[in-house]
C-alpha positions as CSV (number, residue, x, y, z in Angstrom):
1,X,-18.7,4.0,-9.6
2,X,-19.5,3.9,-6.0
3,X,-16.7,3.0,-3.6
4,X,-16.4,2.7,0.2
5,X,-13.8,2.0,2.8
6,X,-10.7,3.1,0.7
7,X,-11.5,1.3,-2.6
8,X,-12.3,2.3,-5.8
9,X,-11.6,-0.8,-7.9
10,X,-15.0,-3.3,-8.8
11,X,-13.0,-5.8,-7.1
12,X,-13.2,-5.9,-3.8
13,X,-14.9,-7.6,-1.1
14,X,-15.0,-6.5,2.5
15,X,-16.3,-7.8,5.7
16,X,-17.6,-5.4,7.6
17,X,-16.3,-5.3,11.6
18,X,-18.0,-5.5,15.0
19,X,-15.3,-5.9,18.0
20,X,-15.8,-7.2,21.0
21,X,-15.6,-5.5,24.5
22,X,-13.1,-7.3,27.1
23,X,-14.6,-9.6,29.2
24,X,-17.0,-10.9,27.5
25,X,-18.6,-14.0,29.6
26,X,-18.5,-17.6,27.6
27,X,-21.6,-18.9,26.7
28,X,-22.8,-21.7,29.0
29,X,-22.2,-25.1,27.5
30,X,-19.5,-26.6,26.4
31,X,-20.8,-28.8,23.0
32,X,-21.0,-27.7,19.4
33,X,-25.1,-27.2,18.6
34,X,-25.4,-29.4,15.5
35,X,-23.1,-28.8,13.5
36,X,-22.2,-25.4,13.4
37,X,-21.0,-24.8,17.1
38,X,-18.1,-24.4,19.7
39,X,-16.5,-26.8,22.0
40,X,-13.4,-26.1,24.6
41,X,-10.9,-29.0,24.1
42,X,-8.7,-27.2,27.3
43,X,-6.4,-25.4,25.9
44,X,-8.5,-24.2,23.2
45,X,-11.7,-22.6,21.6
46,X,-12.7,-24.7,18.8
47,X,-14.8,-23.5,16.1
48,X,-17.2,-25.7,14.0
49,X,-18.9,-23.5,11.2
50,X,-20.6,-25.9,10.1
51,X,-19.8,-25.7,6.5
52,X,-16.0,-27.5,5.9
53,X,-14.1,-25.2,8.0
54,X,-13.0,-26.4,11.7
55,X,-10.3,-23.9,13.7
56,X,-9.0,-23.1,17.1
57,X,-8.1,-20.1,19.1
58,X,-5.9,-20.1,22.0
59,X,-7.0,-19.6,25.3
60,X,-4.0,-18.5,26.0
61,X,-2.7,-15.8,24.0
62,X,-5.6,-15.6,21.1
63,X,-3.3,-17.6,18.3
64,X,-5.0,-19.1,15.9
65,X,-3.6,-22.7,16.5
66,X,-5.4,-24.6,13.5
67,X,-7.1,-24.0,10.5
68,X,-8.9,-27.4,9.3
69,X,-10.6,-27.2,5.7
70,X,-11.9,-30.5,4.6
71,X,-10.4,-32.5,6.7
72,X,-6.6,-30.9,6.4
73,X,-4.7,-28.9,8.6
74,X,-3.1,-25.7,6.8
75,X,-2.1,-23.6,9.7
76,X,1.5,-23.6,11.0
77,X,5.0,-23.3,9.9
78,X,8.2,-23.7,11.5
79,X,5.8,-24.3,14.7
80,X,3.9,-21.2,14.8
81,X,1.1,-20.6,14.8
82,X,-1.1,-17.6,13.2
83,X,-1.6,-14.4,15.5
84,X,-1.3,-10.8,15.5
85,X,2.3,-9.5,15.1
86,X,4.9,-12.0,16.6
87,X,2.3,-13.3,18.6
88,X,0.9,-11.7,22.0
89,X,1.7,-12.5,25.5
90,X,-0.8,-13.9,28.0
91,X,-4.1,-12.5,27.3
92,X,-7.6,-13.1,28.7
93,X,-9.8,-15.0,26.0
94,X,-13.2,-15.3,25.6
95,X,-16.1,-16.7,23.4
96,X,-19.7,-16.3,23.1
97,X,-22.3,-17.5,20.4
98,X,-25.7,-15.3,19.5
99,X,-27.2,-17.1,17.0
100,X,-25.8,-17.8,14.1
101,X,-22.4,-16.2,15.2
102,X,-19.3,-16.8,17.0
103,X,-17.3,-14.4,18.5
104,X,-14.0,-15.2,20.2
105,X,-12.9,-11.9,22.1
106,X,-9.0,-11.8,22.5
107,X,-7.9,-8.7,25.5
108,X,-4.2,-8.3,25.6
109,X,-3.5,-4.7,27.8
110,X,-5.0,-1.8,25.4
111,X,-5.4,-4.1,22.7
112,X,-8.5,-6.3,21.4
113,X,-8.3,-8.4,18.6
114,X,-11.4,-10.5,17.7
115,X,-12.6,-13.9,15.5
116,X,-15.7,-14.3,14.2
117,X,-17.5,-17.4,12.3
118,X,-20.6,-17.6,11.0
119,X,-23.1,-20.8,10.4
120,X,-22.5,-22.3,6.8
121,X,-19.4,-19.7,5.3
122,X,-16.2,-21.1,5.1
123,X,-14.5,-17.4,6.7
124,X,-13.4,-16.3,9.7
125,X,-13.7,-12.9,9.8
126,X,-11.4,-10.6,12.1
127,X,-11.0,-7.3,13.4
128,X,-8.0,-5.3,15.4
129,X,-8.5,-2.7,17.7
130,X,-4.9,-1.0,18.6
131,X,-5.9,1.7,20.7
132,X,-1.9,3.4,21.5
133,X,1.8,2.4,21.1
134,X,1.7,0.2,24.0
135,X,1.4,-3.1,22.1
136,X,3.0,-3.9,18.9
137,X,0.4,-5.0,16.6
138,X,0.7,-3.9,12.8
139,X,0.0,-6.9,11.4
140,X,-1.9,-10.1,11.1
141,X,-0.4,-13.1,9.4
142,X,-1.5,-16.2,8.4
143,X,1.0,-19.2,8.4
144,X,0.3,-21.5,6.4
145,X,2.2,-25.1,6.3
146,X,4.8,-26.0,3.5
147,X,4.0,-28.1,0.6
148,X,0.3,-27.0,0.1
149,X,0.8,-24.1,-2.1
150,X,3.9,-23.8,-4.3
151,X,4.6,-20.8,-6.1
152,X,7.3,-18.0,-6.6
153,X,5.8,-15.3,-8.0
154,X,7.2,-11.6,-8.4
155,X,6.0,-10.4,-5.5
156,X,6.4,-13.7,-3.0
157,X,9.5,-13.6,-0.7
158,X,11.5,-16.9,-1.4
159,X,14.3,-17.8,1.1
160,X,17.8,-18.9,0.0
161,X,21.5,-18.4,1.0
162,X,22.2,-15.7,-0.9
163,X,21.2,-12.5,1.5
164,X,21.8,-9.4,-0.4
165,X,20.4,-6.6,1.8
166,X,20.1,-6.3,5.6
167,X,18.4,-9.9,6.7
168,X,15.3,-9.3,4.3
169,X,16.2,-9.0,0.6
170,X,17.5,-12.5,-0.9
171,X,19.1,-13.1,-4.5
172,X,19.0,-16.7,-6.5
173,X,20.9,-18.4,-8.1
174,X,19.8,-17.2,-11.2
175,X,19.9,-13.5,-10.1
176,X,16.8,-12.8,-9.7
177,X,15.7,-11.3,-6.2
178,X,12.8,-11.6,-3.6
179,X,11.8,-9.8,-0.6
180,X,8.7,-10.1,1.4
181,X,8.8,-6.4,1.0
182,X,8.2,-6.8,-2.7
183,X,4.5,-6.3,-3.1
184,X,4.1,-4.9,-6.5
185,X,0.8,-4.2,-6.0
186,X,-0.7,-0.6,-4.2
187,X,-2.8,-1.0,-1.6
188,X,-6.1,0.2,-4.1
189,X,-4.9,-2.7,-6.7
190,X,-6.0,-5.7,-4.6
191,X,-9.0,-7.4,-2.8
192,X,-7.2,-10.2,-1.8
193,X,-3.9,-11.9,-1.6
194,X,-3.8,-15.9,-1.1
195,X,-3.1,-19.4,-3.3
196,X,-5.1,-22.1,-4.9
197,X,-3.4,-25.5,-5.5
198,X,-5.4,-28.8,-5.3
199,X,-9.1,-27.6,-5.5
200,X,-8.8,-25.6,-2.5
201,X,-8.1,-21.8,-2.1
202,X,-6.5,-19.8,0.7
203,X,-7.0,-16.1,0.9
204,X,-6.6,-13.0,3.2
205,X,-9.6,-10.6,2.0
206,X,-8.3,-7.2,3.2
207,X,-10.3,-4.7,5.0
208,X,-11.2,-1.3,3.9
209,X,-7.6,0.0,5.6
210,X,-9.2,3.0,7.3
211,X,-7.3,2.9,10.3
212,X,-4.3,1.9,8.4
213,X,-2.0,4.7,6.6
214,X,-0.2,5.6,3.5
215,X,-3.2,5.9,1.3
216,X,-4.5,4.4,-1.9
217,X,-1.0,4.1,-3.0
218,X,0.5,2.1,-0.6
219,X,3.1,-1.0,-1.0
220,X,3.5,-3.2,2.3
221,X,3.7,-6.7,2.7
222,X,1.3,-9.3,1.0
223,X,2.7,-12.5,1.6
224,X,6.1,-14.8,1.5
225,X,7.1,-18.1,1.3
226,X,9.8,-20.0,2.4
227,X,11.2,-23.3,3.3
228,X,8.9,-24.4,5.8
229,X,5.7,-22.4,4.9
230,X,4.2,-19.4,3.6
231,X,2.6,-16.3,5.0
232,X,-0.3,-14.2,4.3
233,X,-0.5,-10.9,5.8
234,X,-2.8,-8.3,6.7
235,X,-0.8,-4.9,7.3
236,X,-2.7,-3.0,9.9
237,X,0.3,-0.6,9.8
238,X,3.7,-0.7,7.9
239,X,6.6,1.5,8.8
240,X,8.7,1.1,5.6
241,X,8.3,4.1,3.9
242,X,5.6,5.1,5.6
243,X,4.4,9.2,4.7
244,X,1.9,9.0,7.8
245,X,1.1,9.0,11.2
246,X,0.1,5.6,12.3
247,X,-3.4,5.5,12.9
248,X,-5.4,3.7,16.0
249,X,-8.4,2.3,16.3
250,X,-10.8,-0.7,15.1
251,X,-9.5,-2.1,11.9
252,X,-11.5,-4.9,10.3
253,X,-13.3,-7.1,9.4
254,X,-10.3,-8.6,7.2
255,X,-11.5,-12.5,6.5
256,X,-10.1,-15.8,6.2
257,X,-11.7,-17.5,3.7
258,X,-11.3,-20.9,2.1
259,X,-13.3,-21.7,-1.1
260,X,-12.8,-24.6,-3.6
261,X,-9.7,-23.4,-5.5
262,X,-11.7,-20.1,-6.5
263,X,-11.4,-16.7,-5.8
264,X,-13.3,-15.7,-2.9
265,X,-16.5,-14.0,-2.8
266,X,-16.6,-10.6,-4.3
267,X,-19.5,-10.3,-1.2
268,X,-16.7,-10.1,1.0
269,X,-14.4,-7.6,-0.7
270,X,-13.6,-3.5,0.8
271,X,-16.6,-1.6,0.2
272,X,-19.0,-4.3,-1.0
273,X,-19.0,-6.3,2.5
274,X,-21.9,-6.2,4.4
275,X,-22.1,-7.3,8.1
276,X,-25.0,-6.1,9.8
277,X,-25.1,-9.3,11.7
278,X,-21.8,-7.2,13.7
279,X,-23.6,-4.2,15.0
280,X,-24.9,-6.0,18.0
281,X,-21.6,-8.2,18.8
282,X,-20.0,-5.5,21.2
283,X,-16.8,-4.8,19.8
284,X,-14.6,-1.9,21.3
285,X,-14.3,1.4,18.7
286,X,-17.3,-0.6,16.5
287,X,-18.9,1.5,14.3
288,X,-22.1,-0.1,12.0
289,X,-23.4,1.7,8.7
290,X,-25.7,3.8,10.6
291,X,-22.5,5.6,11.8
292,X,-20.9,6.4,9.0
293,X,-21.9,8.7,6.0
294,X,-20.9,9.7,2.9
295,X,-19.3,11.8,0.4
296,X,-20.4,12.3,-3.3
297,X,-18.9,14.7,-6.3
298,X,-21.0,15.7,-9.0
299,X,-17.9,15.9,-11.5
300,X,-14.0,17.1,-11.6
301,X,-13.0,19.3,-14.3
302,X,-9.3,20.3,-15.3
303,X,-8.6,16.6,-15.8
304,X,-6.3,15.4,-18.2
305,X,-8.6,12.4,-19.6
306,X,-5.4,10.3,-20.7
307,X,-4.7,9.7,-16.7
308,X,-7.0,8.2,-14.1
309,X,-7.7,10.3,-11.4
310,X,-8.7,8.7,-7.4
311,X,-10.3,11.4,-4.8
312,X,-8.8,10.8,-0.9
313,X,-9.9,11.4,2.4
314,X,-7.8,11.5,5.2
315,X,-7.4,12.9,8.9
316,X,-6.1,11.9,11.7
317,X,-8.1,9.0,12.2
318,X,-8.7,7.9,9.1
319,X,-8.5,7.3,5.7
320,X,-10.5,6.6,2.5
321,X,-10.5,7.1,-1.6
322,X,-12.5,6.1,-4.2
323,X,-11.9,6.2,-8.2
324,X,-13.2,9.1,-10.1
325,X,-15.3,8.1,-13.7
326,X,-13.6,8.4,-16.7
327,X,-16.2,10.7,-18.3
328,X,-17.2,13.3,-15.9
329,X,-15.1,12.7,-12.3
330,X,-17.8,11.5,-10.3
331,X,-16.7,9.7,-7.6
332,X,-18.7,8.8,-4.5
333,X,-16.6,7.0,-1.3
334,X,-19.3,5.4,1.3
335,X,-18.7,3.9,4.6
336,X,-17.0,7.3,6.1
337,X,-16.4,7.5,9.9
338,X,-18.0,11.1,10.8
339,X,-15.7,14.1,10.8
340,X,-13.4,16.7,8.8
341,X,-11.3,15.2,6.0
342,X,-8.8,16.6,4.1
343,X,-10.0,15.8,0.5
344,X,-7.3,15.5,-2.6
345,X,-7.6,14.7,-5.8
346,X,-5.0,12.7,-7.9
347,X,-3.9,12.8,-11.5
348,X,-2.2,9.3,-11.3
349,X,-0.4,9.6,-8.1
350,X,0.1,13.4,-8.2
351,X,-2.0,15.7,-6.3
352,X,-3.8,18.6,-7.8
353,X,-6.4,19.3,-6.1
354,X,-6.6,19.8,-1.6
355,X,-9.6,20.7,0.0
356,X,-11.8,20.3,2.7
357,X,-14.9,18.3,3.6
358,X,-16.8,17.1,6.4
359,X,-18.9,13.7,6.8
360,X,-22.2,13.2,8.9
361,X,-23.8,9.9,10.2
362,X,-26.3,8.6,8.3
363,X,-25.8,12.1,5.5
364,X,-24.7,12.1,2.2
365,X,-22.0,15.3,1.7
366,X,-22.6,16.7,-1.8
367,X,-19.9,18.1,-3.7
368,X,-20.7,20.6,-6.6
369,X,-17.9,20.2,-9.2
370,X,-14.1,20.1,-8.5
371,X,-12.3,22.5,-10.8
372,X,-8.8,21.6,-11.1
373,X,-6.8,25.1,-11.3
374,X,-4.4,24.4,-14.8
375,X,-1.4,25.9,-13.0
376,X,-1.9,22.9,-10.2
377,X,-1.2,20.2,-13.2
378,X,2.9,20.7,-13.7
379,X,2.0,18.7,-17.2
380,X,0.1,21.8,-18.0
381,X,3.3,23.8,-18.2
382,X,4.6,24.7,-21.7
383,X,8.5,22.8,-22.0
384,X,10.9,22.9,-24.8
385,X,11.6,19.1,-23.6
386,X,10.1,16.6,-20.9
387,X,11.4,13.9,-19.9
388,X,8.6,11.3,-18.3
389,X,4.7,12.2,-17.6
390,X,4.2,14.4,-14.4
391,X,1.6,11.3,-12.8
392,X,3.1,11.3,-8.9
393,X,5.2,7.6,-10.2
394,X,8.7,6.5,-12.4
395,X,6.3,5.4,-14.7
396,X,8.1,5.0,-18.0
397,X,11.4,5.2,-16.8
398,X,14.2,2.7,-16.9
399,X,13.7,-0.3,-14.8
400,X,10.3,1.5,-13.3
401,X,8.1,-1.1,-13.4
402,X,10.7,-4.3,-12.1
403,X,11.5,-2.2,-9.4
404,X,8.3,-2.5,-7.5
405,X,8.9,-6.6,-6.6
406,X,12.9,-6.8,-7.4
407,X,15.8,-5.2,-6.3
408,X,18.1,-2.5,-7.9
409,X,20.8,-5.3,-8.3
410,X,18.3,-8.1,-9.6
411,X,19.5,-9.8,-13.4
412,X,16.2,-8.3,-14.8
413,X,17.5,-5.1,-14.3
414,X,18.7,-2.7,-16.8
415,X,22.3,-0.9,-16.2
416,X,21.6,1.9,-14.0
417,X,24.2,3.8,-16.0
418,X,24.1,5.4,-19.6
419,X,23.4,8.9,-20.8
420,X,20.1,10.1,-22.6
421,X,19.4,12.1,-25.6
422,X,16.6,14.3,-25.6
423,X,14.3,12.4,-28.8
424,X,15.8,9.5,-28.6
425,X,13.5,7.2,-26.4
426,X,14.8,9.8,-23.8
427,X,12.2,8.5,-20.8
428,X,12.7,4.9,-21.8
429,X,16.4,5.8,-21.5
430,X,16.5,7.5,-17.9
431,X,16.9,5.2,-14.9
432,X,13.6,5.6,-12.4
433,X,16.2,6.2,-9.3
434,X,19.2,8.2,-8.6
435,X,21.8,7.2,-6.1
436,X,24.7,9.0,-5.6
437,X,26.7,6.2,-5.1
438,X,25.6,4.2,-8.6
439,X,24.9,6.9,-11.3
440,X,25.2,10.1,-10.1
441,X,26.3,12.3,-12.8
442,X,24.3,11.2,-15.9
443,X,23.9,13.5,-18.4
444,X,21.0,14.5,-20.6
445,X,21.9,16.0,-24.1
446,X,19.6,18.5,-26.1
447,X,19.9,20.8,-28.6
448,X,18.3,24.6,-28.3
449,X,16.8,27.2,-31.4
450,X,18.5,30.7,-31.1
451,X,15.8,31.7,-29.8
452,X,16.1,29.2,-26.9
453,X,19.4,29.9,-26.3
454,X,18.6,33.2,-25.9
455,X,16.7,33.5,-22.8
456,X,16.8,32.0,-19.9
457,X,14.9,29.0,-18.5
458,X,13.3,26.8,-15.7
459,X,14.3,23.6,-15.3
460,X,12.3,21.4,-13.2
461,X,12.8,17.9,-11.5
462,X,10.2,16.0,-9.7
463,X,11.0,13.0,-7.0
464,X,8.1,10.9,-5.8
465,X,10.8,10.1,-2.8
466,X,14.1,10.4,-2.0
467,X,16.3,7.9,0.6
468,X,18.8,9.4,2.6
469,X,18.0,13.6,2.0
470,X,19.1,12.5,-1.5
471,X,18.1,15.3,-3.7
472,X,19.6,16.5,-7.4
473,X,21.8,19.2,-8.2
474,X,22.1,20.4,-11.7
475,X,25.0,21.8,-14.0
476,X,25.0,23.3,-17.4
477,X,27.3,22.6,-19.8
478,X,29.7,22.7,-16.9
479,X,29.9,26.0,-16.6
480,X,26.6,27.1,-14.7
481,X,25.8,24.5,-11.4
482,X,23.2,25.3,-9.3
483,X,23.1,25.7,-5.4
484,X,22.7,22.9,-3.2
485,X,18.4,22.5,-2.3
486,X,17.2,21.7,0.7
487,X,15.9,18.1,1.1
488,X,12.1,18.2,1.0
489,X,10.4,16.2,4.1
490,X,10.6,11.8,3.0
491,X,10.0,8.9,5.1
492,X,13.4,8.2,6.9
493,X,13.7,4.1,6.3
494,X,14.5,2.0,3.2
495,X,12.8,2.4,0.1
496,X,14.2,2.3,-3.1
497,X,15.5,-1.1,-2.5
498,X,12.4,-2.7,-0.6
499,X,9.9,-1.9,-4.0
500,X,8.2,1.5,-3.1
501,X,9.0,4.6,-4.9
502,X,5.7,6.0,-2.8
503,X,6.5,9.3,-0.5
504,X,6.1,13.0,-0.7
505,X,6.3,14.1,-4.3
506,X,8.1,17.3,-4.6
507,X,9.3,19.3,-7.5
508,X,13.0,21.0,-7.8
509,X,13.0,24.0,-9.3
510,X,16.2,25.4,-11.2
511,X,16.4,29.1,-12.9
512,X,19.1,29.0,-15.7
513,X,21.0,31.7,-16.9
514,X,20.8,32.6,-20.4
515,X,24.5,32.4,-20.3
516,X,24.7,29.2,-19.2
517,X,23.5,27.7,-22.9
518,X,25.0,26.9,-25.9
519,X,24.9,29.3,-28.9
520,X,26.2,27.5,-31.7
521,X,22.4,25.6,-32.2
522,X,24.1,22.5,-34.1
523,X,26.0,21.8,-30.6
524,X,24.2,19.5,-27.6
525,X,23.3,21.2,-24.6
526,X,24.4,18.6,-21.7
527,X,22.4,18.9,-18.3
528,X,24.8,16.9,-16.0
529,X,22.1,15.5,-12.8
530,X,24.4,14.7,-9.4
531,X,22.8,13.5,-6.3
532,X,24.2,15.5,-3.2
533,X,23.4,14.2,0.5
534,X,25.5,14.3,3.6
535,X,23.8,10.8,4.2
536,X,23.8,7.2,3.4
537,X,25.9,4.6,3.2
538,X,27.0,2.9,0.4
539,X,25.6,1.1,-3.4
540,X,22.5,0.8,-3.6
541,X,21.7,2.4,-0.2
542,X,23.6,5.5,-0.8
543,X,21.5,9.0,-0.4
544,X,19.1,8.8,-3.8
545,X,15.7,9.5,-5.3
546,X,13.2,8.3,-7.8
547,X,12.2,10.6,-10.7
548,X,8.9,11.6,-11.5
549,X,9.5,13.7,-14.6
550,X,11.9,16.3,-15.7
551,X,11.7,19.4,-18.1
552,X,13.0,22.3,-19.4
553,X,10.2,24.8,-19.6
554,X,9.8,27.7,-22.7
């Protein structure tokens, strides 16, 4: 299937960006044309789309100030309004109509942020162009007033009194936990994020996330909620765990759209969005389909078929995947800014495959078949035992999947503690993360033939991310422990308590002594696993990791 912009999933729609140069002179006039139409009340631009959709942009600072959908006012909590960040300072605003579009241009130093409406569609459609560090701007979101939309799902941050964690990670009163860091969803598993209460619906349709970073995989905030509102957010770049470079340029178009209690239009989703009617708005760092080309593969072989595999491209400037078929590994990501990419193929969330390939605009690049080299695939490996699936995630592991929208100390969760017997529900048994400061020291029981015991033997550990420098070190049958290894390269901020288990996978290798094991072959083997790091603090955010699998190899 055919994917563009960063998505591979037939869900998605996208609006496709045009932003607008600084400066831009106001259309004479000051009265909406019919219906559809923009007015200036003083203090703001106000936008008449002509469908049901009314809002206003400050001429101030570029907030969105109001957000009128049949005849109700949704934007605002805790009297704020919606904007970019924490809002910007003075900025020079400006607005100008070519037909049957409206473009509000918002300049605010290096930074332009734009809204656009268009005749009949209930959407405003925005794009962000962050061109350096000199303006924080990683985010859009959307505030939305209390009352209209009540939920509390898994991954929607809920205020209470009970702060658990720094100022961001909350518990209830039944235990359960909430963070707007809880997203639970990767960045290649959603279109949209938004309510629908009432016969109306509020959503955020993201964009294609090229300028963003952290690839297909990516957690970061959706939305929250809270005493006096909620919030829907578009991440344009999020530090938490972050395995990237941030990445500058136009992002966009992300849309605002209200339907009637619906989803929105799949017409509007990454990849599938088309906006033409951009390409002659102006926009600083704009780039229309003419631009951009293409990258195709015939097939990818070496795959293990019980796994879904997602090709990546990524540089400096941007990113992009797409999903690979289940029957032959074609894949085919459109919408690609010119230029070289490093291109990687993932089994899961493991990479096998690296290479290198370079987009034209306007050209298709063809790929002739990928062939994934076996020895690339660590599930490839011959093992007397394995513990968990070498897919890049703590898939299968104790507590993995409540950990991506609770935290470690939530009621839901499991006890962290407990030892594991190699075939009895031994990945089921094993905790997804490691701190040294909770369960350090577990121990893993197995048995060995004679022939086992006999030689000597690799063990290996794999961590899709480690907090702290924490890293394992291994001792057998306490009378063999292994040196110290150096921490592999990891983001340096929370994450095993804010719902990502997403960094640099990296596999620990151990060579074991023949010595080391256990003769008598009716007697356990114990593997005792210790996190070691000069770092951290204490609980839950002492030094730790998250497993990705673990085995004993023939």
């Amino acid at each position: 299937m055919s994917r563009s912009h960063g998505r591979s999933v037939p869900r998605r729609t996208f609006v496709l960006g045009a932003t607008a140069a600084a400066g831009t002179a106001a259309l004479a006039g000051t009265a909406r044309a019919a219906a559809f139409g923009w007015s200036d009340d003083g203090s703001n631009y106000v936008v008449d789309t002509g469908a049901n959709l009314v809002f206003k942009v400050s001429k101030t600072n570029g907030d969105l100030t109001s957000l009128v959908y049949r005849g109700t006012e949704y934007q605002g909590y805790g009297g704020m309004n919606s904007h970019i960040e924490s809002g910007l300072g003075t900025s020079t605003v400006t607005v100008r109509q070519s037909g049957s579009t409206i473009l509000i241009s918002v300049a605010y130093g290096t930074l332009r942020h734009y809204y656009a409406a268009r005749s009949g569609e209930n959407n405003i459609y925005l794009w962000t162009d962050k061109a350096d560090t000199s303006v924080s701007a990683t985010r859009y979101i959307l505030r939305v007033k209390k009352g209209l939309f009540l939920n509390d799902e898994p991954d929607s941050y809920t205020y209470t009194n009970s702060t658990i964690e720094a100022s961001d990670v909350f518990a209830k009163s039944d235990g359960q936990t909430r963070s707007k860091h809880y997203a639970k969803r990767r960045v290649t598993d959603y279109d949209y994020v938004g309510w629908s209460a009432g016969g109306v619906g509020l959503w955020i349709v993201r964009s294609n996330h090229e300028k963003a970073s952290g690839g297909p995989f990516y957690r970061s905030l959706l939305r929250h909620q809270s005493a006096d509102g909620g919030g829907l957010y578009e991440i344009l770049y999020y530090g938490q765990n972050q395995t990237e470079a941030q990445r500058f340029g136009l992002q966009g178009p992300y849309v605002i759209a209200l339907t009637d209690g619906g989803a929105p239009s799949s017409s509007l989703f990454p990849g599938t969005l088309t906006t033409s009617w951009a390409d002659s708005l102006g926009m600083s760092g704009y780039v229309g389909a003419n631009g951009r080309g293409k990258v195709a593969g015939v097939g990818i072989s070496g795959r293990n078929t019980a796994y879904p595999y997602t090709v990546g491209l990524a540089n400096s400037a941007a990113q992009y995947w797409g999903s690979a078929r289940a029957s032959d590994g074609y894949f085919s990501i459109g919408g690609v800014l010119p230029g070289t990419y490093t291109l990687t193929v993932f089994k899961g969330e493991l990479a096998v495959y690296t290479g290198s390939v370079t987009v034209t605009a306007g050209g298709t690049t063809t790929l002739n078949t990928i062939a994934i080299p076996s020895s690339n695939d660590p599930g490839n490996a011959s093992a007397i035992w394995r513990i968990g699936d070498w897919n890049g995630t703590p898939s299968g592991f104790k507590n993995a999947d409540l950990m991506t929208y609770a935290h470690p100390s939530d009621v839901r969760a499991a006890a962290w503690t407990g030892n594991v017997v190699v075939g009895n529900n031994e990945t089921a048994s094993f905790p997804c993360y490691l701190w040294k400061d909770v369960n350090s020291g577990i121990l893993v029981y197995f048995k060995l033939t004679a022939a086992q015991a006999a030689a000597a033997h690799t063990l290996r550990i794999g961590v899709t991310t480690a907090y702290a420098n924490g890293r394992p070190q291994v001792t057998v049958n306490d009378t063999w422990t292994s040196a110290i290894p150096s921490p592999p390269t990891q983001p340096g901020t929370r994450s095993l308590t804010n719902g990502s288990y997403r960094g640099n996978n990296h596999t620990f290798t151990y060579s074991v002594p023949a010595s080391a094991w256990k003769t008598d072959t009716g007697q356990y083997n114990v593997l005792r696993i210790d996190v070691v790091s000069g770092s951290g603090t204490t609980g839950y955010l002492s030094a730790g990791t998250a497993i990705d699998a673990i085995d004993l190899l023939t």
